[in-house]
ChimeraX commands (.cxc) that place a marker at each C-alpha (Angstrom):
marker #1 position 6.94,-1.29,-5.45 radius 0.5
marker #1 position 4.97,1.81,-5.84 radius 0.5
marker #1 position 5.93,5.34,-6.99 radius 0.5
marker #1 position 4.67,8.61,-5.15 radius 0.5
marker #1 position 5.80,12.08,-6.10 radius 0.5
marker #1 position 5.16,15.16,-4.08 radius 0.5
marker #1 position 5.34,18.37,-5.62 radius 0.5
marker #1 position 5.94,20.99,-3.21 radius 0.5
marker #1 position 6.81,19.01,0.05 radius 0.5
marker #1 position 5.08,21.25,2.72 radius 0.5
marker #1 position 3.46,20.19,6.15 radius 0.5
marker #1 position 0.89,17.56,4.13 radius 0.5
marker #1 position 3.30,16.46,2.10 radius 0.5
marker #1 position 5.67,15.50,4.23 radius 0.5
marker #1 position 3.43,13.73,6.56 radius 0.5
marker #1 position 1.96,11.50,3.44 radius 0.5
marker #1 position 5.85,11.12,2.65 radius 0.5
marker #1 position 6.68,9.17,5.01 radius 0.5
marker #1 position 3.25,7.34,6.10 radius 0.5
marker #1 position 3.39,6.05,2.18 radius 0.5
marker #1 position 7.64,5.40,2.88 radius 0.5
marker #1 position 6.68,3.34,5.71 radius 0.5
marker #1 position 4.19,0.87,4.03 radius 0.5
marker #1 position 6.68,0.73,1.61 radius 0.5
marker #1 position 6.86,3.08,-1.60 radius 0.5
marker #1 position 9.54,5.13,-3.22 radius 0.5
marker #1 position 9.03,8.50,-2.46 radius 0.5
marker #1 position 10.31,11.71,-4.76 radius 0.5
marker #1 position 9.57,15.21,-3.28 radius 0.5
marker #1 position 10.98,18.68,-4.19 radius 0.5
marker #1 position 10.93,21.43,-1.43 radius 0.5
marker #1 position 12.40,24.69,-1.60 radius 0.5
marker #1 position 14.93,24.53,1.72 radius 0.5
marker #1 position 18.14,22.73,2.67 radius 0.5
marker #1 position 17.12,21.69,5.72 radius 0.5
marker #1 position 14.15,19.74,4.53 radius 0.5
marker #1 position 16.55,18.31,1.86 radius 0.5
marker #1 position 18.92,16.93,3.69 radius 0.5
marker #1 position 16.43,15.50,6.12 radius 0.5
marker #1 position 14.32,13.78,4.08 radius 0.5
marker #1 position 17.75,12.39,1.97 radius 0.5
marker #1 position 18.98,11.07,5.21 radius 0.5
marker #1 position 15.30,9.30,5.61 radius 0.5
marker #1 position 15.53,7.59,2.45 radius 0.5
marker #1 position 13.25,10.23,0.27 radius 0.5
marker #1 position 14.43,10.77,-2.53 radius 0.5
marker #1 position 14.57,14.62,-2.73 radius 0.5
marker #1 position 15.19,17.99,-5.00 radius 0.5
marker #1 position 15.53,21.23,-3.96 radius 0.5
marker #1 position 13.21,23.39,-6.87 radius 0.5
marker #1 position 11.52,26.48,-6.77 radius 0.5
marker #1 position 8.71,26.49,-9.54 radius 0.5
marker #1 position 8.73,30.14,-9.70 radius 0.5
marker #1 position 12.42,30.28,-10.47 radius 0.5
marker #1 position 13.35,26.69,-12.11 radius 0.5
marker #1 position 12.32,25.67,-14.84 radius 0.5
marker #1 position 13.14,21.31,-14.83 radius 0.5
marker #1 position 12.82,18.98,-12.26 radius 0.5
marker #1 position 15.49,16.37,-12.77 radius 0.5
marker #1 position 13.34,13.39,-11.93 radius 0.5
marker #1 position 13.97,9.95,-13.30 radius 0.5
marker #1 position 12.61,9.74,-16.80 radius 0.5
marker #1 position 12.71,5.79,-16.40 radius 0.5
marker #1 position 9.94,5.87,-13.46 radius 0.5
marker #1 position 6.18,5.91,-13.79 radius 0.5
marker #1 position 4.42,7.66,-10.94 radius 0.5
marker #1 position 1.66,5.68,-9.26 radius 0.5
marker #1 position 0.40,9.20,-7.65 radius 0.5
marker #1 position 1.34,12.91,-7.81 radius 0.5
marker #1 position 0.63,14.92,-5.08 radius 0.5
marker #1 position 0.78,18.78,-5.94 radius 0.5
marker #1 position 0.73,20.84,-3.04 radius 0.5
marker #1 position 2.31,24.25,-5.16 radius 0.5
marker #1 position 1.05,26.92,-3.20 radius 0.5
marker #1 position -1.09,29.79,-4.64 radius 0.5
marker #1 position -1.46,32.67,-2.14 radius 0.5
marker #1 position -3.12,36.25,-1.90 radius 0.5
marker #1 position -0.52,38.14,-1.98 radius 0.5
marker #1 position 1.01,36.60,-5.10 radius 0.5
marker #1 position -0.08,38.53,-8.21 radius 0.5
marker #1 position -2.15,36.80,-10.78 radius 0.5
marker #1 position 1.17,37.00,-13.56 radius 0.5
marker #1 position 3.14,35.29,-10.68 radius 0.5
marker #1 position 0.23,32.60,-10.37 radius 0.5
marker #1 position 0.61,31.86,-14.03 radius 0.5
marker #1 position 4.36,31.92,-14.30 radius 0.5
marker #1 position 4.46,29.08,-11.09 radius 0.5
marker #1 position 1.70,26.70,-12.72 radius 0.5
marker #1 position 3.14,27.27,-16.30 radius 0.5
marker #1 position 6.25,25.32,-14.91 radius 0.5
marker #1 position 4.32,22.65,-12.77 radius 0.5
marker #1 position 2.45,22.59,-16.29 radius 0.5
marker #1 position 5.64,21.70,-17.79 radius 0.5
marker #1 position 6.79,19.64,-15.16 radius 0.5
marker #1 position 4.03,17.05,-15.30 radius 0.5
marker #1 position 3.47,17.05,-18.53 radius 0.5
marker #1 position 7.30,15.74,-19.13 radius 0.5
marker #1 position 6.90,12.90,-16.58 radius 0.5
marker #1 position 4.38,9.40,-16.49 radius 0.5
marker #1 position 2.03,9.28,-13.78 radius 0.5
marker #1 position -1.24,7.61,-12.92 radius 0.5
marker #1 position -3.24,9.61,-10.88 radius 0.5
marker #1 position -2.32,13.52,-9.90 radius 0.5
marker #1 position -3.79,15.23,-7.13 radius 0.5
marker #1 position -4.35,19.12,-7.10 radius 0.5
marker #1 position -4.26,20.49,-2.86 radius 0.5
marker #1 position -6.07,23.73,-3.26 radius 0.5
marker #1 position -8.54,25.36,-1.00 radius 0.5
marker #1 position -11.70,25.92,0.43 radius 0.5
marker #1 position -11.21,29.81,0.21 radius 0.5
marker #1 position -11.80,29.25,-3.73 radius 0.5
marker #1 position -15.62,29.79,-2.40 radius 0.5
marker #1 position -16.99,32.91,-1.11 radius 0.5
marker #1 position -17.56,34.32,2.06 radius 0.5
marker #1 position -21.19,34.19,2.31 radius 0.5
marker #1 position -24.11,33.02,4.10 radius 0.5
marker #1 position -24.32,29.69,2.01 radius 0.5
marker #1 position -23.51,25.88,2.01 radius 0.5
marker #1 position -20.88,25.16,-0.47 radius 0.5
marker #1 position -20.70,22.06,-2.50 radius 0.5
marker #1 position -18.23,20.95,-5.40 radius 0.5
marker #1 position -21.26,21.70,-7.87 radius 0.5
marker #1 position -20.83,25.16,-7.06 radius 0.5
marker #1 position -20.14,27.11,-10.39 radius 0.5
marker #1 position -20.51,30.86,-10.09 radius 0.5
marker #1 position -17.12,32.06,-11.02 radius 0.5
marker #1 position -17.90,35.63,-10.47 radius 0.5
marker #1 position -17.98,34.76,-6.79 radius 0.5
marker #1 position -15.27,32.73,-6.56 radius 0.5
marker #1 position -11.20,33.42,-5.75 radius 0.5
marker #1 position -9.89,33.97,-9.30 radius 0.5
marker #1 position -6.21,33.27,-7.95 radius 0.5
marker #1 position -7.17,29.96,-6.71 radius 0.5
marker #1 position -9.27,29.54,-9.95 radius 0.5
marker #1 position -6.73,30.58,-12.24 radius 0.5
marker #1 position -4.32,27.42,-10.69 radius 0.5
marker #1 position -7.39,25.03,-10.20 radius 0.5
marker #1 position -7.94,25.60,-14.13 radius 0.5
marker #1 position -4.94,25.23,-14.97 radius 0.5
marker #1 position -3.68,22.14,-12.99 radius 0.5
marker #1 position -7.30,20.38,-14.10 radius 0.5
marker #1 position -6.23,20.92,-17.57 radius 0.5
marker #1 position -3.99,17.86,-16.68 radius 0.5
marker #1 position -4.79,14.37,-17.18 radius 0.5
marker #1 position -6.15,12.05,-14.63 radius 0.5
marker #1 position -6.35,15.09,-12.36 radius 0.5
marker #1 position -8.02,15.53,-9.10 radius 0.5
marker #1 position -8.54,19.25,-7.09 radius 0.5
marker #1 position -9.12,18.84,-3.27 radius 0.5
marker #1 position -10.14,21.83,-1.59 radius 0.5
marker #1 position -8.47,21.79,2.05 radius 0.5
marker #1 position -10.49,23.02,5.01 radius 0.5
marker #1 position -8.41,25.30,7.47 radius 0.5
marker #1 position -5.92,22.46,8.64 radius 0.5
marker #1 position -4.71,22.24,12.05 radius 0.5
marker #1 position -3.32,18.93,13.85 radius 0.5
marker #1 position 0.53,18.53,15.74 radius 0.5
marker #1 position 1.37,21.60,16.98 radius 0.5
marker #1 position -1.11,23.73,14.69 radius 0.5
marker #1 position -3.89,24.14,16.88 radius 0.5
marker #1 position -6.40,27.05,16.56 radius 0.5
marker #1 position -6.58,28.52,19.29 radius 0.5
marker #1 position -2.70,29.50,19.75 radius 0.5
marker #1 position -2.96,32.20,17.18 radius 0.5
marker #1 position -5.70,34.57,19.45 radius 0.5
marker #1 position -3.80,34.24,22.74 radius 0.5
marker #1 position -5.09,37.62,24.52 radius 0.5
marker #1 position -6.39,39.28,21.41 radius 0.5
marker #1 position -10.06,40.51,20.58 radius 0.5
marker #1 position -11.31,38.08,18.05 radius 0.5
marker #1 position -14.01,39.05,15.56 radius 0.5
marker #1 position -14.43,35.88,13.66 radius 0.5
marker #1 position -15.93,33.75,16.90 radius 0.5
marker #1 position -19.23,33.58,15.34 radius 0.5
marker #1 position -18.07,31.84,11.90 radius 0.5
marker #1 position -18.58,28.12,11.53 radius 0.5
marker #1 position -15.05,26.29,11.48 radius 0.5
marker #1 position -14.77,24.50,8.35 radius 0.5
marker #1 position -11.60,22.59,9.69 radius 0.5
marker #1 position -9.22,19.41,8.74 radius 0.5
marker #1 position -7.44,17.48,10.78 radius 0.5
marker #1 position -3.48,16.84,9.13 radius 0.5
marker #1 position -4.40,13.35,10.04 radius 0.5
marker #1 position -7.18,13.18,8.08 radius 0.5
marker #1 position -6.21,14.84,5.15 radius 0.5
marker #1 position -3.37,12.16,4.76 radius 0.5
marker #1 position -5.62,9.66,5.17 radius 0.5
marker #1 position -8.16,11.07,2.36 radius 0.5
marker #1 position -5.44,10.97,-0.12 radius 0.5
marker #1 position -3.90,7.73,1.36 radius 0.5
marker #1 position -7.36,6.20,0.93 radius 0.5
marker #1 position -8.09,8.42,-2.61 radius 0.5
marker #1 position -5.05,6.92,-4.39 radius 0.5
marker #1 position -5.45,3.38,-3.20 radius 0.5
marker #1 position -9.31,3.01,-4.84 radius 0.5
marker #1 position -8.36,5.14,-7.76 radius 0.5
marker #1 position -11.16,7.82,-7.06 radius 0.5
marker #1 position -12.79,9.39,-9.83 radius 0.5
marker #1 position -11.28,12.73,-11.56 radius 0.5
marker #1 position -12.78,15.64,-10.02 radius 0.5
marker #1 position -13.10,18.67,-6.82 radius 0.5
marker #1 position -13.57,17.33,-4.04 radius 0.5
marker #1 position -14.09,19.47,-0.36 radius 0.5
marker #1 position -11.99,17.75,2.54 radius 0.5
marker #1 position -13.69,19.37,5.78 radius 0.5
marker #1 position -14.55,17.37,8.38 radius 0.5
marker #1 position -18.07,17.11,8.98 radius 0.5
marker #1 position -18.65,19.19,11.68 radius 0.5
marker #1 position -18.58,22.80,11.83 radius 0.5
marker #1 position -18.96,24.54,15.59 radius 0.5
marker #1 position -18.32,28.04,15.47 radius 0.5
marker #1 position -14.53,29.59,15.83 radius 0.5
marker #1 position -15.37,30.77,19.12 radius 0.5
marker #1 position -16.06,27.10,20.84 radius 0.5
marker #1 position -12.76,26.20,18.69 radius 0.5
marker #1 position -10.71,28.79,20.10 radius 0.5
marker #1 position -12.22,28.17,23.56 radius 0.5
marker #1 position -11.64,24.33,23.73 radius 0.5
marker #1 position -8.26,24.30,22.07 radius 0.5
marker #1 position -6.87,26.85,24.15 radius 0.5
marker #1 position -8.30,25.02,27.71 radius 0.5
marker #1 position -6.76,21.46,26.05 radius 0.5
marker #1 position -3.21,22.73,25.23 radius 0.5
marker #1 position -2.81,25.56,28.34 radius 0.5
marker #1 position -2.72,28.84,25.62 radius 0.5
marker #1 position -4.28,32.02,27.23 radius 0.5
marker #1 position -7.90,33.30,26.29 radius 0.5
marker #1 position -8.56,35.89,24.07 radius 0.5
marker #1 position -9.20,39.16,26.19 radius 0.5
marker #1 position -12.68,39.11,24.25 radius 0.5
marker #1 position -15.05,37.83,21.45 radius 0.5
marker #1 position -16.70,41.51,19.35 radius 0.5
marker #1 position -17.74,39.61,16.33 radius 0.5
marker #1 position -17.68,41.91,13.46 radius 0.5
marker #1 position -17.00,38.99,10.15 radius 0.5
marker #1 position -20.27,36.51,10.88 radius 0.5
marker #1 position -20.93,35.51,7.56 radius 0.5
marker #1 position -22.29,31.63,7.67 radius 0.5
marker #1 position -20.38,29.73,5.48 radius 0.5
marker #1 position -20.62,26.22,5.54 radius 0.5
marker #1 position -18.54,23.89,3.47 radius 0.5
marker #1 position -19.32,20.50,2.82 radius 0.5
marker #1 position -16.98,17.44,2.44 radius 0.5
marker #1 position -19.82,14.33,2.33 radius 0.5
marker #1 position -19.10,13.80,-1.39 radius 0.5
marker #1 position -15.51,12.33,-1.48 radius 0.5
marker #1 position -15.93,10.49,2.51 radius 0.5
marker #1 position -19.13,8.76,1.02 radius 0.5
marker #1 position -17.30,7.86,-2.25 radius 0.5
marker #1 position -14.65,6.69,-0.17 radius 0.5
marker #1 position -16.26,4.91,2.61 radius 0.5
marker #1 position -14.11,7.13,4.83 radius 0.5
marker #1 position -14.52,7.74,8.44 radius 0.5
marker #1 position -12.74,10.36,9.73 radius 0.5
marker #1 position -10.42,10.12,13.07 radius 0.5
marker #1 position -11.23,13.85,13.72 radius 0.5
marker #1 position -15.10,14.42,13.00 radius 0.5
marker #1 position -15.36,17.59,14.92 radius 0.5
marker #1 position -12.65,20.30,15.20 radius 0.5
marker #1 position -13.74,20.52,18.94 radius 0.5
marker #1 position -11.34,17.29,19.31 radius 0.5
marker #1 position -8.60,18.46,16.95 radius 0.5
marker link #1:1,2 radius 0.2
marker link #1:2,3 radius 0.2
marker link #1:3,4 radius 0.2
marker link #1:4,5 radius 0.2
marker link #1:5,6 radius 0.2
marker link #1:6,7 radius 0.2
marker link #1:7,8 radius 0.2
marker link #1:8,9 radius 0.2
marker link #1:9,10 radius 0.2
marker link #1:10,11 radius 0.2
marker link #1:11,12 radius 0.2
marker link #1:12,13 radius 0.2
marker link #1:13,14 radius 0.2
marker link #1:14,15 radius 0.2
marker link #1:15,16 radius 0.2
marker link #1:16,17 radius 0.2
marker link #1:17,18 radius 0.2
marker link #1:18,19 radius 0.2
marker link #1:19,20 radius 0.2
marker link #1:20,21 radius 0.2
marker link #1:21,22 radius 0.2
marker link #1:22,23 radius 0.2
marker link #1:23,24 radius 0.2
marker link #1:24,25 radius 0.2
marker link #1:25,26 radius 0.2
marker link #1:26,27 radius 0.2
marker link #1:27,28 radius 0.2
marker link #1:28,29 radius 0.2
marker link #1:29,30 radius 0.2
marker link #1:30,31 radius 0.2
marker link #1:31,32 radius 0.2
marker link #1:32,33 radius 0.2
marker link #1:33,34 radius 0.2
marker link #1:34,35 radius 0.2
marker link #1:35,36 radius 0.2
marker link #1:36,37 radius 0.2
marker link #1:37,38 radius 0.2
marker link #1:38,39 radius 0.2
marker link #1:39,40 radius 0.2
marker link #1:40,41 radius 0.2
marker link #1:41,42 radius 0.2
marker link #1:42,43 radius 0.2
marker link #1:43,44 radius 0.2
marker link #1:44,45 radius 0.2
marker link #1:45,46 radius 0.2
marker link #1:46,47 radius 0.2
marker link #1:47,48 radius 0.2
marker link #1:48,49 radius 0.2
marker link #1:49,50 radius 0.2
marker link #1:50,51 radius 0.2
marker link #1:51,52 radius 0.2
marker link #1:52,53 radius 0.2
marker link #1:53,54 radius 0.2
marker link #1:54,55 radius 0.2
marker link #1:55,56 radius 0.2
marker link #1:56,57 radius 0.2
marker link #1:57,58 radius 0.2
marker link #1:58,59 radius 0.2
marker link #1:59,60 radius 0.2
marker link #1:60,61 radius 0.2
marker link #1:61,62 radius 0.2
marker link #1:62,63 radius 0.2
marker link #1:63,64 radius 0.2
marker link #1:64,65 radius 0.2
marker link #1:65,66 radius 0.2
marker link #1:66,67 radius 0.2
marker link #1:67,68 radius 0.2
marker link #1:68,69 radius 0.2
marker link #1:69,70 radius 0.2
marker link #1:70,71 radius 0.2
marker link #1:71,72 radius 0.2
marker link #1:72,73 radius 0.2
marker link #1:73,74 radius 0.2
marker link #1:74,75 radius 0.2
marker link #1:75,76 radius 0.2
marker link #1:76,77 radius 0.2
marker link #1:77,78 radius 0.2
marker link #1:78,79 radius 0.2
marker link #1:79,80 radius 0.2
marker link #1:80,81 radius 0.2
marker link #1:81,82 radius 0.2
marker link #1:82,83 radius 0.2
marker link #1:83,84 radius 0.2
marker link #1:84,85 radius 0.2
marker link #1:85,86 radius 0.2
marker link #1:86,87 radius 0.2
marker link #1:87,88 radius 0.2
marker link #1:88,89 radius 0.2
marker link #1:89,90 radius 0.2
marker link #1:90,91 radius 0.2
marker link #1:91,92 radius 0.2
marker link #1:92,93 radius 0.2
marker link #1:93,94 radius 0.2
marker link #1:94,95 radius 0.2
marker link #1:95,96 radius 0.2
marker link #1:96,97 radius 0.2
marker link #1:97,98 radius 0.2
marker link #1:98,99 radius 0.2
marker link #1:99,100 radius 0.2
marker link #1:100,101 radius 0.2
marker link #1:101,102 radius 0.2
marker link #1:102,103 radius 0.2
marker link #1:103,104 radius 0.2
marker link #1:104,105 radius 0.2
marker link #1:105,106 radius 0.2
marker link #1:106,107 radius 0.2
marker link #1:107,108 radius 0.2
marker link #1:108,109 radius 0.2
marker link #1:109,110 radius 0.2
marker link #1:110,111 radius 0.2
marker link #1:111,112 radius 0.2
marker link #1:112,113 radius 0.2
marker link #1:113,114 radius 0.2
marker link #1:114,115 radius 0.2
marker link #1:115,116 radius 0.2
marker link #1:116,117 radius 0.2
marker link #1:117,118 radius 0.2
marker link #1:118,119 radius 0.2
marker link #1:119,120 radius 0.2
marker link #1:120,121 radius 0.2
marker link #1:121,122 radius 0.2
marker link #1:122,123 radius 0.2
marker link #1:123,124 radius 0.2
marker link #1:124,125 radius 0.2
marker link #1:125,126 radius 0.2
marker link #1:126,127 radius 0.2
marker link #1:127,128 radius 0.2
marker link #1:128,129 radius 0.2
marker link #1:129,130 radius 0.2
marker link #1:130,131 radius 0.2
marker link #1:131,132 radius 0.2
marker link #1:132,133 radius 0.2
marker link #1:133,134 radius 0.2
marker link #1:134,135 radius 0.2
marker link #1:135,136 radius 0.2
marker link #1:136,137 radius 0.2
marker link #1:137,138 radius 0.2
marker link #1:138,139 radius 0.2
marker link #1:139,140 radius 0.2
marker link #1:140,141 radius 0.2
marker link #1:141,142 radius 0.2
marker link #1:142,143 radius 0.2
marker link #1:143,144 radius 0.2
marker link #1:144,145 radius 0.2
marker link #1:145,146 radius 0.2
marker link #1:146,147 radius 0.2
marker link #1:147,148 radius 0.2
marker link #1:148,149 radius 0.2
marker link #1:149,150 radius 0.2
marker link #1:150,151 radius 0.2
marker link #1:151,152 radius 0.2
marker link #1:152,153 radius 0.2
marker link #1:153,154 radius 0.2
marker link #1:154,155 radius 0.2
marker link #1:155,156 radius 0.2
marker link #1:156,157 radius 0.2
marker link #1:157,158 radius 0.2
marker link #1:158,159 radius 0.2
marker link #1:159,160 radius 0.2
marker link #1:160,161 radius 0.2
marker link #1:161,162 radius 0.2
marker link #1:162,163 radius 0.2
marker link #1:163,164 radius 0.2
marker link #1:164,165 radius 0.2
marker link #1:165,166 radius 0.2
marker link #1:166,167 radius 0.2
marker link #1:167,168 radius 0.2
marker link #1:168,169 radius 0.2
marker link #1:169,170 radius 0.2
marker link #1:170,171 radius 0.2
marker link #1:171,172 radius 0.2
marker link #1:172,173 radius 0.2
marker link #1:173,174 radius 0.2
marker link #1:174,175 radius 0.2
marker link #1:175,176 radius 0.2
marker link #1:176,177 radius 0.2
marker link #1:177,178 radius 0.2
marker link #1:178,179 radius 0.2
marker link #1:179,180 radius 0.2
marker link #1:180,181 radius 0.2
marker link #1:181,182 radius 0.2
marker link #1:182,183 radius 0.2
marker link #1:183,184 radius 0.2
marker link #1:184,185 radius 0.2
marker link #1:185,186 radius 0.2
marker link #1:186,187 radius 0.2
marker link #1:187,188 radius 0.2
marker link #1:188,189 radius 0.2
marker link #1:189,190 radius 0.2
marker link #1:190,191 radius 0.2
marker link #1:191,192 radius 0.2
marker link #1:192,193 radius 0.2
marker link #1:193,194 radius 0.2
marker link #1:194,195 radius 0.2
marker link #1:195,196 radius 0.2
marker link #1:196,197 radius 0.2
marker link #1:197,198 radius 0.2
marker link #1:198,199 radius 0.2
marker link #1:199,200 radius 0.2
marker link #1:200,201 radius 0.2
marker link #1:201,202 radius 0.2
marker link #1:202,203 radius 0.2
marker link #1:203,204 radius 0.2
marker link #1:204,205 radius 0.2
marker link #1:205,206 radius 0.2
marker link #1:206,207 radius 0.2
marker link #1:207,208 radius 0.2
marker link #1:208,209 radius 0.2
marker link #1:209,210 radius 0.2
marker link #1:210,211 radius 0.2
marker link #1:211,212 radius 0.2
marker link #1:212,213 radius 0.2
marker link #1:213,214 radius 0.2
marker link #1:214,215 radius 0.2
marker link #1:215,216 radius 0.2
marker link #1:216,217 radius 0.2
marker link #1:217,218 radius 0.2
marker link #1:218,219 radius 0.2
marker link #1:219,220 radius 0.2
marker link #1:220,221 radius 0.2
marker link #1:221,222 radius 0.2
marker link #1:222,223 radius 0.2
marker link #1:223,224 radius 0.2
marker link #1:224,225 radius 0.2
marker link #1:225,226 radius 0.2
marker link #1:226,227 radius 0.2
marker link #1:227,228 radius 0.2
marker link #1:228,229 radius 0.2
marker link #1:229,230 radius 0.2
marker link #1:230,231 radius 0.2
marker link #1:231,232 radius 0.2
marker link #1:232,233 radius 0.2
marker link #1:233,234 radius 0.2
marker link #1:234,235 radius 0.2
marker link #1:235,236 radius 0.2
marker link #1:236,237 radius 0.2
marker link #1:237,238 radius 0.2
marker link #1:238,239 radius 0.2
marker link #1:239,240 radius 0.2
marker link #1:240,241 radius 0.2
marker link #1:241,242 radius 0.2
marker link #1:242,243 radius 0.2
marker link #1:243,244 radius 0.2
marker link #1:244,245 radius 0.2
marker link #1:245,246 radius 0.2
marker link #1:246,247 radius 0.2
marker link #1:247,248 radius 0.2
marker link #1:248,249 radius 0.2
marker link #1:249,250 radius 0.2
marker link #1:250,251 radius 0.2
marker link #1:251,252 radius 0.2
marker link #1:252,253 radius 0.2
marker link #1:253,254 radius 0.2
marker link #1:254,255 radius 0.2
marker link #1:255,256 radius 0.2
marker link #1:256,257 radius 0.2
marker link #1:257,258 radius 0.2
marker link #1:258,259 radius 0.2
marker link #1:259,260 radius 0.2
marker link #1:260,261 radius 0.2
marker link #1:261,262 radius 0.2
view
């Protein structure tokens, strides 16, 4: 039987918890709420509550080699860059005390900048980049057999886009949507830990990218929200990310290809 532990059990994690429960696997998770806790417990997870900005062990079985990590640890703007440091030190600490086969970093596609540019994995200009999401990327890839995947705004369930501009004046229409499906993601790392995909950053963003606006628009007609009263862009920038290196690796098609079907 295999071995899956999920570091920070958030909306992706829990999802991947119990697709990988049902085909079979023990499952270890931490979150940081009772509620989750007690749910997943009663679903056969076997879960911790921890807060890696706080605690400093994980009590997980010492006995057990990991097949997979998943580390979905956030790393936010409006935590300092000393707070940053303090939470990674500890899911440093944590991994390093524990056997596991493959680990997998969930980061994000804000790491790039917000210019007019197509982003790949290859690019390296530091200077530009988010030096929060940097500063945990660096860290966490210090770690063996690591992997960083850099999430595309991720929507799926009851997250759907267009909910969140219900009769306000958007100014973002004209940006390109560089979107994930939740189904999708799961899959990627379903898919990514079965083949044993090579260490490295990888950009999960489904391959189209229609602009916010004709997001908004459609997902807001498909699920009965109100419009936005109007569209006065003001943020255009053109940035395009792109996720072909990891589906082509993987042979993976996705279920959600454009975020005009999310």
């Amino acid at each position: 039987m295999k071995n899956l532990l999920i570091l920070g059990c958030g909306w992706v994690g829990e999802e991947l918890a119990y697709q990988l429960k049902r085909k079979g696997w023990n499952v270890w998770v931490t979150t940081t709420t009772e509620e989750k806790y007690h749910r997943l417990k009663n679903d056969g997870i076997f879960a911790y509550i921890h807060n890696f900005d706080r605690d400093l062990d994980v009590d997980l079985p010492i006995d057990v080699s990991f097949d997979a990590v998943v580390n979905s640890i956030p790393t936010t703007q409006r935590n300092s860059e000393v707070e940053i440091e303090h939470r990674f030190s500890y899911v440093f600490r944590t991994l390093c005390s524990i056997n596991y086969k493959q680990h997998i970093f969930l980061s994000s596609v804000g790491v790039y900048p917000d210019l007019d540019d197509t982003f790949f994995e290859s690019y390296a200009e530091e200077e530009q980049m988010s030096p929060k999401l940097r500063l945990a990327e660096k860290k966490m890839m210090s770690l063996p057999a690591t992997s960083t995947f850099r999430l595309g705004g991720l929507f799926g369930k009851n997250r759907v886009f267009g909910k969140y501009f219900q009769d306000k004046v958007v100014s973002i229409g004209d940006q390109p949507a560089n979107f994930i499906h939740l189904d999708d993601v799961v899959g990627i790392i379903e898919k990514a830990i079965e083949t044993k995909l090579p260490i490295g950053y990888y950009n999960l963003v489904a391959p189209e990218h229609p602009s916010k606006k004709d997001v908004i628009l459609k997902s807001a007609q498909k699920y009965m929200y109100s419009y936005p009263t109007s569209f006065e862009p003001s943020h255009s920038f053109q940035k395009i990310v792109n996720g072909d290196k990891i589906s082509k690796l993987l042979n993976y098609e996705f279920k959600y290809p454009s975020p005009l079907d999310f």
